[in-house]
N, C-alpha and C positions, 0 to 999 in steps of 0.2 A: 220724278220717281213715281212709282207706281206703289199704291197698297191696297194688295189684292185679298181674297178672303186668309187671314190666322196672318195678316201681315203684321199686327201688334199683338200675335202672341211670340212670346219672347224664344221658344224654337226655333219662330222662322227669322229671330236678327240678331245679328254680330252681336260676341258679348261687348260689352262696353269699355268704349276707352277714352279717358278723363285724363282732360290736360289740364295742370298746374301751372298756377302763373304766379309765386310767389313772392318777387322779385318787387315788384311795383313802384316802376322806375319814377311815377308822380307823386311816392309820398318822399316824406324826409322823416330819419328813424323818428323822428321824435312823433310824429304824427301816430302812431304804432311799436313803440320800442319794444312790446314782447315779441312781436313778429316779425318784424325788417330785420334780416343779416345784413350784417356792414364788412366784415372781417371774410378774408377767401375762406376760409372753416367753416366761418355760420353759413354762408353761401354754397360752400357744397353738404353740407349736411341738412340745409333747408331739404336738397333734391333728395337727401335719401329719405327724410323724416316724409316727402310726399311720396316717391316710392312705394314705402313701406304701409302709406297708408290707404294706399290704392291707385293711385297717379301711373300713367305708363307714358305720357307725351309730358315734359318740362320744355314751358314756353321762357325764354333765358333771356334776363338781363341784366347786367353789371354792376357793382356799386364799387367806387373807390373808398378805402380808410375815411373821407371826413364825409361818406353818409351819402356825396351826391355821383347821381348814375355817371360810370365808366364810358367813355367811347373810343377809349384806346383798347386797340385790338390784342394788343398782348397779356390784358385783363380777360378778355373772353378767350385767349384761348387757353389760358391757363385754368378757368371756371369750366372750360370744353373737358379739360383735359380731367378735373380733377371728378367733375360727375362719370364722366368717362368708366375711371377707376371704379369707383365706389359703387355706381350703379348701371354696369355695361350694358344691362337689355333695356334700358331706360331710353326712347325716343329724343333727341335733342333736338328743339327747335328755337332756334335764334332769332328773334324780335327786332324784323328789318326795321323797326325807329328804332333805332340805337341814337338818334339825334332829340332823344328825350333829353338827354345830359346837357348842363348848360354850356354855352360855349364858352362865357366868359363873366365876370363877381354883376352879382345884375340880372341876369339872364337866367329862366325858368325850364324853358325850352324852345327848342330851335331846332326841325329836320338839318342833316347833314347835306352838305354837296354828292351830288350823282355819284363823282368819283368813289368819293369813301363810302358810300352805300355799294355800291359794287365790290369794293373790298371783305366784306362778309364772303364771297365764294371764295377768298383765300384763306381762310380760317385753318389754323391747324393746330390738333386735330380738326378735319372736318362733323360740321355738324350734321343730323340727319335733314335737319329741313331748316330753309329761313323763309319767314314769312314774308310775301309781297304784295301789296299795297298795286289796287289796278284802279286806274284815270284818277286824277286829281279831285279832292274835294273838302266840302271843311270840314272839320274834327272839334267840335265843340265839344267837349267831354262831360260839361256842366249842363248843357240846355235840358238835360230830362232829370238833373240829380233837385233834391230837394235841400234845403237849405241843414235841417237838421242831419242830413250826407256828411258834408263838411266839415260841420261847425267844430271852432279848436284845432281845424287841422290847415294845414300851409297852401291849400286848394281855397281855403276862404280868407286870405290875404289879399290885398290890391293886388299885388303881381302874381297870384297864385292864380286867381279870376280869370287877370288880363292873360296870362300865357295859355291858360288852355281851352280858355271859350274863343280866343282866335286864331288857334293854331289852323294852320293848312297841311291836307296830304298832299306832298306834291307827287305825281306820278303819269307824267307824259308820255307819249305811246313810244317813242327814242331809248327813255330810260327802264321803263319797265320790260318793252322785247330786248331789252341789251342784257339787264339784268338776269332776264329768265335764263338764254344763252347760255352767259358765265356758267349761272348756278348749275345745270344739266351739263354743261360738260364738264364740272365739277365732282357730278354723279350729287349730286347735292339737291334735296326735294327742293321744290316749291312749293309752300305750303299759301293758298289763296286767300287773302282777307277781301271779303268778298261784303258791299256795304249796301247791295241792293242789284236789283236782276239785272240792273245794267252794265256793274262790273263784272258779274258773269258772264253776261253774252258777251262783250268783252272777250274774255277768257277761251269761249267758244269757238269766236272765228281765228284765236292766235294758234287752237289748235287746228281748225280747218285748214289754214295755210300754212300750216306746220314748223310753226314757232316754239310751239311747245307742244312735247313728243313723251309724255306721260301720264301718270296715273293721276287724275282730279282731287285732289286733297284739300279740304276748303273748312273757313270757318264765314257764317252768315252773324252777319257783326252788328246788333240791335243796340246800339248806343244813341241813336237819335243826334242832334246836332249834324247834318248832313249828309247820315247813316239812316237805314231801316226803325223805323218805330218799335220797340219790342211786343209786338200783339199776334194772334194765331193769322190775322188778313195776310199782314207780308209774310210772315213763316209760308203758310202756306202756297201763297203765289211763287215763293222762290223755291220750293218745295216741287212743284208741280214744273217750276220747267227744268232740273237738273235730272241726270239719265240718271239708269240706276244701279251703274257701275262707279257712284262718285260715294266719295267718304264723306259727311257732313258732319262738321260739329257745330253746336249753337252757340251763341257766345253774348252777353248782356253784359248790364252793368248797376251796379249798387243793389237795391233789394228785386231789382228785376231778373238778375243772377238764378235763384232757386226755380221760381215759377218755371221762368222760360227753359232751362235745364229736365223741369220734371216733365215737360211737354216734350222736351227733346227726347229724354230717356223712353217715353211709352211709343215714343213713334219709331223707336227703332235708330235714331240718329246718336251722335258721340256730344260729349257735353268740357266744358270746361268753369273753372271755378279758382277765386284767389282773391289775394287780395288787391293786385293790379287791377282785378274785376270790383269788387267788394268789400269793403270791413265791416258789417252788420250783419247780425242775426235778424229774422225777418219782424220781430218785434223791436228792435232798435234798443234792447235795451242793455246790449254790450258788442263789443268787437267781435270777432270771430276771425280766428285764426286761418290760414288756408289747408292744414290738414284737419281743421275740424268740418270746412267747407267739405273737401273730400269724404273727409265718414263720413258724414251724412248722405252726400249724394251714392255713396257705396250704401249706408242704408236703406234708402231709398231704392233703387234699381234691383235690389235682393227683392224687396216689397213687391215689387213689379215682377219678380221671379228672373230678371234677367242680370247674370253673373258677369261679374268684370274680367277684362282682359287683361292678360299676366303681360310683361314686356314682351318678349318675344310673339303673342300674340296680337299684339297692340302692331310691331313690326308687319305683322302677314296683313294685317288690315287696310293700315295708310301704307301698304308695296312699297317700304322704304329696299331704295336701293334701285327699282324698275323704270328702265326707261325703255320707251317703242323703237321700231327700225324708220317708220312709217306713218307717213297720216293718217296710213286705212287703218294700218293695226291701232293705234291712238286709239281714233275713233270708235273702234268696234270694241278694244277692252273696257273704254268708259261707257258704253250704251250707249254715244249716239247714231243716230242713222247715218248711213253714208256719203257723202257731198256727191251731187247732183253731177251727173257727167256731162259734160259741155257746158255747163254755167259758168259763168263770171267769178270765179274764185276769190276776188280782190287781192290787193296787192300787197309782194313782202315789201317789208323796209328792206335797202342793202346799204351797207356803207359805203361811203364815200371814198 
């Protein structure tokens, strides 16, 4: 991206649009019981309570009646269907680890088989976007959290520990250009979780070779554990190689949540906040809710003078619904330059 002179005054960028991750398929209600919906109602009225308090993208995941995440898909689509209703200009983006759910009594989490992750582009209703996870790597969720993070809650249990300081992404260049596929001829975004420059360039050349034939919608994922460090050095290294036709949201984790979000908001980038991401206020010394997460970040970004995006605006931003004919066109609506004529293209995968 470029920032060129009044490029952090808030004229010259997108109003703001704040994804809600309320859902937080690692805790168990008890962990949070004024905030975890369990019941389909508390769960779509979580999306309208973000909504209403500023939210225009809902990052969606599922709970069954006894509290632990859903990965039966006639649970999402019936939470598809019923935000749907209730709040139709509302962004829905589907949280390709739907394999956070345990699979079986014992068991914390565990990613799903390829198969059933590629079942998400059959979702009906369809969703606006599901997120996808590029190249494999590890997910330690705990390596940057501090112990008073935790404490009291089912993340600082033996098995809470062991399942999410050694979880793995898994995501293979087979399963994820298979996935993209699906999802686009779905009509269905991509929405990129993106863990360091390397999964975006990544991303880069699947559009050069034109794997994927739309608009850049990304979030830059500062959880540490295998993931970007949350500090302005990788922000901004990963900052500096995306064109400037791409949509960027920030995204952190426990009290590094706000900071890195208010750095997002002045530069002009999208932010997200919840309690998937967070339950503390920046002093620790209560929970915080994830529509209180939202005001404030609405507070905040007013302070900055730059106004939030209504749904429908939040749609014209992240081009839900857009896809190219084309690799040139691709390329050229996201700002990057053109592939080099007569070079070495590299090669598509084809099925067998």
């Amino acid at each position: 991206m470029n920032f060129l002179d009044g490029s952090l005054f808030p004229e010259n960028q997108d109003k703001l649009v704040i994804t809600a991750a309320p859902y937080g398929p690692e805790w168990i209600p008890s962990d949070f019981p004024e905030d975890i919906a369990v019941t389909m109602d508390e769960q779509v009225q979580k999306a309208v309570d973000c909504y209403n308090a500023g939210a225009t993208v809902l990052h969606l995941h599922v709970r069954e009646l006894d509290g632990k995440g859903s990965k039966r898909l006639s649970k999402f689509n019936e939470l598809i269907a019923g935000v749907r209703k209730a709040v139709p200009d509302m962004v829905i983006q589907v949280g390709g680890s739907i394999s956070f759910a345990p699979e079986t009594d014992g068991q914390v989490a565990k990613w799903l088989s390829d198969d059933t992750r590629h079942m998400l582009a059959d979702l009906e209703p369809q969703p606006d976007q599901v997120t996808v996870t590029i190249n494999t790597t590890q997910m330690n969720v705990l390596e940057h959290m501090e112990e008073a993070d935790i404490e009291g809650t089912s993340l600082a249990t033996p098995e809470g520990r062991r399942a999410y300081s050694e979880m793995v992404v898994p995501s293979n260049p087979a399963w994820f250009e298979e996935h993209i596929r699906r999802l686009s001829k779905a009509r269905i975004q991509s929405a990129f979780q993106f863990y360091n420059i390397n999964s975006y360039e990544t991303v880069e050349r699947l559009i050069r070779r034109g794997v994927y034939k739309g608009p850049l919608v990304m979030n830059w994922v500062a959880i540490s554990g295998g993931m970007d460090a949350p500090n302005i050095y990788n922000l901004a290294n990963f900052v500096r190689a995306i064109p400037d036709g791409a949509m960027l949201t920030v995204e952190s984790s426990m009290r590094n949540v706000l900071p890195i979000n208010m750095i997002g908001i002045a530069m002009g980038l999208h932010v997200r906040c919840g309690i998937e991401d967070n339950l503390w206020n920046q002093s620790r010394t209560e929970k915080m809710s994830t529509v209180k997460q939202i005001e404030q970040l609405v507070r905040i970004s007013r302070e900055f003078g730059r106004e939030i995006a209504t749904g429908k605006e939040a749609r014209e931003i992240c081009k839900i619904g857009v896809f190219y004919d084309s690799v040139e066109e691709t390329l050229a609506a996201n700002g990057f330059a053109p592939n080099a004529k007569g070079r070495q293209q590299g090669f598509l995968r084809k099925a067998a």
